[in-house]
Backbone bond lengths (Angstrom), bond angles and torsions (degrees), N, CA, C in turn:
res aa  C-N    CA-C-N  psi(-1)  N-CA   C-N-CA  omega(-1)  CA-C   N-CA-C  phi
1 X - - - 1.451 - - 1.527 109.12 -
2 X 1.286 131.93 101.57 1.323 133.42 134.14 1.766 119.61 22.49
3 X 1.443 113.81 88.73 2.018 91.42 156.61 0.747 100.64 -38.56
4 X 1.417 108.26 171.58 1.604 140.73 176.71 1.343 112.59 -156.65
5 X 1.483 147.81 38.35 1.336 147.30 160.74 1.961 92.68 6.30
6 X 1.449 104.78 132.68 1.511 120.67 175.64 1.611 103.99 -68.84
7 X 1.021 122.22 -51.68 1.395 148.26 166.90 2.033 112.94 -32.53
8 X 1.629 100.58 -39.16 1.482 107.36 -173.43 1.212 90.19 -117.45
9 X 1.407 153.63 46.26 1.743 139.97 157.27 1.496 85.66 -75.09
10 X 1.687 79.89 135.96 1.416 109.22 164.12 1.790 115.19 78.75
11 X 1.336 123.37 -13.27 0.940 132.05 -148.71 1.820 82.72 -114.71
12 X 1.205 99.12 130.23 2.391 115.04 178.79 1.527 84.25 -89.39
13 X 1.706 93.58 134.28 1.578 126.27 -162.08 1.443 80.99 -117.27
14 X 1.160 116.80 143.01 1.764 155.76 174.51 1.057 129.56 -81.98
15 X 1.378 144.99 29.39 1.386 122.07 -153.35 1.467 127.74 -52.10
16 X 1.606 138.82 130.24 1.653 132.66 -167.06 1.059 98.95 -102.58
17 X 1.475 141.68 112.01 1.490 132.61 172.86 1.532 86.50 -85.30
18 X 1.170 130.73 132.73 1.956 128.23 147.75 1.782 92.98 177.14
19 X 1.334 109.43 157.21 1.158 131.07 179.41 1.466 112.32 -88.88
20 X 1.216 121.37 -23.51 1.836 112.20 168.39 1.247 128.80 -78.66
21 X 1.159 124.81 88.53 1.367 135.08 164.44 1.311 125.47 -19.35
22 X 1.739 115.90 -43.04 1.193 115.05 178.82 1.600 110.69 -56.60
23 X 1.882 113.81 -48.15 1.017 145.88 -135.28 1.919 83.68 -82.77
24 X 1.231 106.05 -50.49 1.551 88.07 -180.00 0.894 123.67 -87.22
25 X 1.583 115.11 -1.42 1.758 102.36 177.40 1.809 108.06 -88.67
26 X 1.589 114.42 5.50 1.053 117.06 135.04 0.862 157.36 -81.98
27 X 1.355 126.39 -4.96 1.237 154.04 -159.27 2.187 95.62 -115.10
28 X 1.056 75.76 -46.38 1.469 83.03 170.48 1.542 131.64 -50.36
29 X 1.584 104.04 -57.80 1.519 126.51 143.90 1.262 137.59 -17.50
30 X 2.058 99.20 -58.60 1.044 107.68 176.98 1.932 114.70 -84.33
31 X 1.026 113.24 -16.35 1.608 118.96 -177.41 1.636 93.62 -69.27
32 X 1.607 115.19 -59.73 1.403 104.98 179.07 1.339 130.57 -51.98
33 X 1.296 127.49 -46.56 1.290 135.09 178.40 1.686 108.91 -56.33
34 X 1.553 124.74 -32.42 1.466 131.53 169.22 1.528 118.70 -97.24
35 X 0.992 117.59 33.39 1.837 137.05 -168.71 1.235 119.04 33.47
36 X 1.755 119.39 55.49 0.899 123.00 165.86 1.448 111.37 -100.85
37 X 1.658 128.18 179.04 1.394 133.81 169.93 1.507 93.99 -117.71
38 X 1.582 97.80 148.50 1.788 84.93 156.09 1.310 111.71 -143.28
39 X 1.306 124.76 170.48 1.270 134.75 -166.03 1.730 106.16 -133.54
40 X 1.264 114.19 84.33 1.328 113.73 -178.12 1.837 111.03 -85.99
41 X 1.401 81.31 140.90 1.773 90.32 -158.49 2.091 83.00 -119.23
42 X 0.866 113.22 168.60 2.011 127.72 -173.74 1.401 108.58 -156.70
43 X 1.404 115.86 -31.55 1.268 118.85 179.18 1.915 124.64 -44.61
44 X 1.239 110.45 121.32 1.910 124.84 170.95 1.371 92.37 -64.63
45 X 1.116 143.64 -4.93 1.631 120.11 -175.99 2.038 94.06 -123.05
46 X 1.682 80.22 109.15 1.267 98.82 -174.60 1.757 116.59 -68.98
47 X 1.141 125.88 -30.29 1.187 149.69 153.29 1.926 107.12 -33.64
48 X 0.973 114.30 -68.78 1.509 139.41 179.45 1.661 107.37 -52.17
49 X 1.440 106.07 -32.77 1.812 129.85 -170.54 1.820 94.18 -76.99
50 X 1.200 100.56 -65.29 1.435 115.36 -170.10 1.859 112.26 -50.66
51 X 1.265 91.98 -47.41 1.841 103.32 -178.17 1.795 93.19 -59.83
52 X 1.338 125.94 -53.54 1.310 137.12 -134.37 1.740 85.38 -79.35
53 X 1.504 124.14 -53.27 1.254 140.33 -179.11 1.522 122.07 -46.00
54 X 1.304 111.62 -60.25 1.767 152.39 133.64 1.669 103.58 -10.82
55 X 1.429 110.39 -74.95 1.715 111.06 -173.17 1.612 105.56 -83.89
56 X 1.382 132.83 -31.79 1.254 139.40 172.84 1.469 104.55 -44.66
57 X 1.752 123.64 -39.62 1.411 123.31 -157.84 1.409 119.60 63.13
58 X 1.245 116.52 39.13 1.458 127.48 179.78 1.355 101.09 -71.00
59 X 1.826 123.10 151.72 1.048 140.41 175.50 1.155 112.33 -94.73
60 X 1.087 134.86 -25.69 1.671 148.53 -147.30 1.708 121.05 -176.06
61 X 1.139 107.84 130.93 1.418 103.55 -174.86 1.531 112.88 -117.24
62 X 1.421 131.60 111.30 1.609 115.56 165.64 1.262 122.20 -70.44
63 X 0.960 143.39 135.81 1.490 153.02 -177.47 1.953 118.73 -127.33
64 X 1.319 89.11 89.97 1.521 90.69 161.10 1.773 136.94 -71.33
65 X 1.000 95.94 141.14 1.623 111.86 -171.55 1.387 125.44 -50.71
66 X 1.527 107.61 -36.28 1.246 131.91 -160.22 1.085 109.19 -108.23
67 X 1.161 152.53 50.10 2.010 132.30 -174.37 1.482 107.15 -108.81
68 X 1.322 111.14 132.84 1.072 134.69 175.57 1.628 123.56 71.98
69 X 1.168 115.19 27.82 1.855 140.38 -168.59 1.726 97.96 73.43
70 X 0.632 126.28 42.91 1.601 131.24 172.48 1.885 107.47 -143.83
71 X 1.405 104.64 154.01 1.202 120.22 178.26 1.929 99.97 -88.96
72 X 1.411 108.10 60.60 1.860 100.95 -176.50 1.666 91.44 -86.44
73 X 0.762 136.64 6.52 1.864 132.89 172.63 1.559 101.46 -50.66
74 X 1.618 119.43 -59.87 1.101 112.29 -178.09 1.354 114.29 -70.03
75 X 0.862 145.06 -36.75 1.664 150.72 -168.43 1.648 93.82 -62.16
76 X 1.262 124.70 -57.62 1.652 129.56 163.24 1.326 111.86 -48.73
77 X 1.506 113.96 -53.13 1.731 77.07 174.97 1.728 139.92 -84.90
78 X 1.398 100.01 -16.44 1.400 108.28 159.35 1.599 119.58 -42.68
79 X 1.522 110.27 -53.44 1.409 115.57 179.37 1.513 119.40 -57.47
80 X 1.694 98.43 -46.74 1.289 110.19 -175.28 2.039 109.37 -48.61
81 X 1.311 93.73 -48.84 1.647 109.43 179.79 1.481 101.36 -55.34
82 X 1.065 138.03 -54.21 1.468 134.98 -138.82 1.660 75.35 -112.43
83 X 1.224 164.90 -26.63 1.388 146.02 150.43 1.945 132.55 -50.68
84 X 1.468 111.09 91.08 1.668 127.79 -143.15 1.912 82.71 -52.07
85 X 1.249 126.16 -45.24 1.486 113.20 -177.48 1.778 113.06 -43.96
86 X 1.280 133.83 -56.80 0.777 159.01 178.43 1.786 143.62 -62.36
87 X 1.683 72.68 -48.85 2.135 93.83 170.69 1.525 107.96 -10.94
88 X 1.575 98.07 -59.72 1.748 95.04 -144.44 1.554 100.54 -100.31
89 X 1.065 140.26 -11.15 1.707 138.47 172.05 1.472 110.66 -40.73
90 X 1.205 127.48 112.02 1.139 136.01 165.17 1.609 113.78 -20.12
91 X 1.177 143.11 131.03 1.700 140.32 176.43 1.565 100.38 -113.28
92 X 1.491 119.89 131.27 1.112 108.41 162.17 1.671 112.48 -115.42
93 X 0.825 137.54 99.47 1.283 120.30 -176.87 1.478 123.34 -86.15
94 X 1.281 108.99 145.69 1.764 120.30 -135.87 1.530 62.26 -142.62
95 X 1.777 98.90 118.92 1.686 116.94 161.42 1.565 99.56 -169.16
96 X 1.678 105.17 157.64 1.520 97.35 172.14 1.626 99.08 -124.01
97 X 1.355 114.33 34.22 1.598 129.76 168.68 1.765 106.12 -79.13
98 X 1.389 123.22 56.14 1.225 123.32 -166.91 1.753 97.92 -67.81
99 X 1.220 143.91 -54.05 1.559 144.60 -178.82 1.899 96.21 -55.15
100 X 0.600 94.09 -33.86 1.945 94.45 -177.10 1.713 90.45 -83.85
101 X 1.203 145.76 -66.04 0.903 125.93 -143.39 1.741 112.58 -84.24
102 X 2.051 111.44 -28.14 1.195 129.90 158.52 1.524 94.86 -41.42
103 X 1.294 150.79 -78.32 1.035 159.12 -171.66 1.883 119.18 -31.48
104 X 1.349 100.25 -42.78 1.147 112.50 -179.46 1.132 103.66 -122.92
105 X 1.713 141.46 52.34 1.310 130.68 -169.68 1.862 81.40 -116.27
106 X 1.433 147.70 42.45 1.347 139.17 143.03 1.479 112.44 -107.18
107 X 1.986 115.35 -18.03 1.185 115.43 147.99 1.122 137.72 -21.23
108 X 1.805 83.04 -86.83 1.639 109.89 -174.58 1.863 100.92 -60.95
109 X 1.442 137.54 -46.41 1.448 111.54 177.89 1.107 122.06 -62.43
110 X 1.261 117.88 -14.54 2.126 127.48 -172.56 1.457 84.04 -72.04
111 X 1.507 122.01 -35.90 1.952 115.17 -145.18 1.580 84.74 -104.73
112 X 1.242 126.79 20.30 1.544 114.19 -167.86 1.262 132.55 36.74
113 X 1.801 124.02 36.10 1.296 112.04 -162.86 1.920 98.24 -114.56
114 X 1.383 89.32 137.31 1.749 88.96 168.12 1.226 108.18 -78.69
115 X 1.532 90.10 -169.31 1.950 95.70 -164.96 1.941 86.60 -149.07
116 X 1.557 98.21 127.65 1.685 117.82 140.43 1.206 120.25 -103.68
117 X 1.414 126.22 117.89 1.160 122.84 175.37 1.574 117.11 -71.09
118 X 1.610 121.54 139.29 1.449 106.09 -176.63 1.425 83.41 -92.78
119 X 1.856 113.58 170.27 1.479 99.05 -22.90 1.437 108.78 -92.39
120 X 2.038 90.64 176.02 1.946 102.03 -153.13 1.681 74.30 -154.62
121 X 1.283 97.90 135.42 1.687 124.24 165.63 1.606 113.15 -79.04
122 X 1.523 115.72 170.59 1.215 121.18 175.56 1.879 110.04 -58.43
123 X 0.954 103.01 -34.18 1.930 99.47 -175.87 1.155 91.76 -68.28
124 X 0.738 97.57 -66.20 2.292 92.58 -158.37 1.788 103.81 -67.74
125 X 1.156 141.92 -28.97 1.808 132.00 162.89 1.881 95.80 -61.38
126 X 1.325 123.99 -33.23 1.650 107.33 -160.09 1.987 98.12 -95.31
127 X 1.280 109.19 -24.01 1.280 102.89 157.55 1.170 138.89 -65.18
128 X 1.129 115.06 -53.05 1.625 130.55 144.81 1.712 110.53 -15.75
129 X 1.567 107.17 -87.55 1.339 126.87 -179.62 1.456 103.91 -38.98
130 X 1.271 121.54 -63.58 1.307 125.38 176.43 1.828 132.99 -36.04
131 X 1.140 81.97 -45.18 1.429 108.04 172.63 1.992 119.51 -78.25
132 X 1.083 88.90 -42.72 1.864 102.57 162.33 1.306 108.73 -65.60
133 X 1.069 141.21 -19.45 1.489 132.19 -140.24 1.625 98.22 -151.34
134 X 1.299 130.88 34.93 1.038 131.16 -156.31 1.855 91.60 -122.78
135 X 1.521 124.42 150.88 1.170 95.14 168.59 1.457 155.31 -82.51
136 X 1.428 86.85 6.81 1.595 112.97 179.23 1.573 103.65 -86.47
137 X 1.064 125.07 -35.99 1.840 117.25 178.54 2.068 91.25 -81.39
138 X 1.118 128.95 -23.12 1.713 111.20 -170.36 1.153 91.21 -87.31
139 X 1.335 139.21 -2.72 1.815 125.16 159.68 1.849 103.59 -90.47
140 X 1.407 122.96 16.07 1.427 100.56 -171.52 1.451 93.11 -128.28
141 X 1.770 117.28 -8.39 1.302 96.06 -178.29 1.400 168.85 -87.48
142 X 1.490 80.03 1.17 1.606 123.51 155.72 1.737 114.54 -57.31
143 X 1.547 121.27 -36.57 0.930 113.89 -172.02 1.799 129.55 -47.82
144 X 0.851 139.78 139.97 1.316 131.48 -178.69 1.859 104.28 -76.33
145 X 1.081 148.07 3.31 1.191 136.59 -164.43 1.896 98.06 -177.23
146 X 1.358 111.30 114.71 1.495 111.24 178.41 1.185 103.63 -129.59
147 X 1.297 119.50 105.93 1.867 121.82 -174.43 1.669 99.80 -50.86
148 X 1.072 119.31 135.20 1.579 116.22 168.58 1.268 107.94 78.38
149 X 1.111 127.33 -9.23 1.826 114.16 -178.04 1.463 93.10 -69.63
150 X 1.649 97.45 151.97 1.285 98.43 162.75 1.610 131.77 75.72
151 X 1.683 99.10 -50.54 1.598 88.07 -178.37 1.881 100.89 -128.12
152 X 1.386 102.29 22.31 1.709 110.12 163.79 1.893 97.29 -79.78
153 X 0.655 127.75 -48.66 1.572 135.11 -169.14 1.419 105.02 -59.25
154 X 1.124 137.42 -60.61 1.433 138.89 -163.16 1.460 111.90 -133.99
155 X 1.256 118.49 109.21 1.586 115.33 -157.45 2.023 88.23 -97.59
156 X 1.478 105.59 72.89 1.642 104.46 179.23 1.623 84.87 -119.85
157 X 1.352 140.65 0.27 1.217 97.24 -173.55 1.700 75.71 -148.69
158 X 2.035 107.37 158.03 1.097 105.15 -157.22 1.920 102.49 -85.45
159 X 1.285 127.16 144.14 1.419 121.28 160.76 1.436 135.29 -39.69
C-alpha cells in the first residue's frame, strides 16, 4: 500500500531523482504552487529509489541526467523501466545536457521518457506533469510505440 502523507490526499506526488538540493527545493516550490507533491529522493542506490518511489505512490518521476559528476540519469531509467513497481510511471527527464541527451535521444524514446529542458518555469513542469499524469496517457503507457509522446513537446531531440 502506497504512503499517503494526510497533508497530500488526493494530491499526484512527483518523484525528483537529482543530486542538487538547491535545484529541488525548487522544483519542489514549483510542484507546490501547481498542486503537485513531491518526493525528493538523492540516493546512488538506484534499487533504494525505486522502493522509495513505489511506497511514496508517486505519479511521475523527474530524472536528471547528471548526478553526482556522472551521467547516472540513464542507468536510473533503465532500472526504473525493467523495475515491475515502476515500469509504467511516466519519466520526465529534466536536464540541460542537450549534446548528451541529442546523443542518447533513441534511448530515451525506447525508455518512453519525455524531456523538459532546464531551465523550465512552473507553467511548463505543471503542464508537462499534467499531461503525463492524466488518465488518458496512464492507459497508453505501457504501449511500446506512442506517435508524439515525448518528442511532440520539445523538438530538441530527433524522432
Amino acid at each position: 500500500m502506497p504512503y499517503m502523507d494526510s497533508q497530500f490526499a488526493g494530491t499526484p506526488v512527483v518523484a525528483i531523482l537529482d543530486d542538487d538540493i538547491s535545484y529541488i527545493r525548487a522544483v519542489e516550490r514549483m510542484l507546490q504552487v501547481t498542486g503537485f507533491a513531491s518526493c525528493p529522493i538523492t540516493t546512488l542506490d538506484i534499487d533504494e529509489a525505486a522502493r522509495v518511489i513505489a511506497h511514496a505512490g508517486c505519479r511521475a518521476v523527474l530524472v536528471d541526467i547528471f548526478m553526482y559528476d556522472e551521467p547516472r540519469g540513464f542507468e536510473y531509467i533503465q532500472r526504473l523501466r525493467a523495475n515491475e513497481a515502476t515500469a509504467d510511471l511516466p519519466l520526465l527527464v529534466t536536464s540541460g545536457a542537450r549534446r548528451q541527451l541529442q546523443r542518447m535521444a533513441p534511448f530515451l524514446k525506447a525508455h518512453r521518457c519525455d524531456l523538459l529542458e532546464k531551465p523550465f518555469g512552473p507553467d511548463e513542469l505543471a503542464s508537462k506533469l499534467r499531461l503525463l499524469t492524466s488518465p488518458a496517457m496512464s492507459l497508453l503507457q505501457g504501449a511500446p510505440d506512442l506517435p508524439g509522446y515525448a518528442w511532440a513537446h520539445k523538438p530538441l531531440l530527433p524522432a
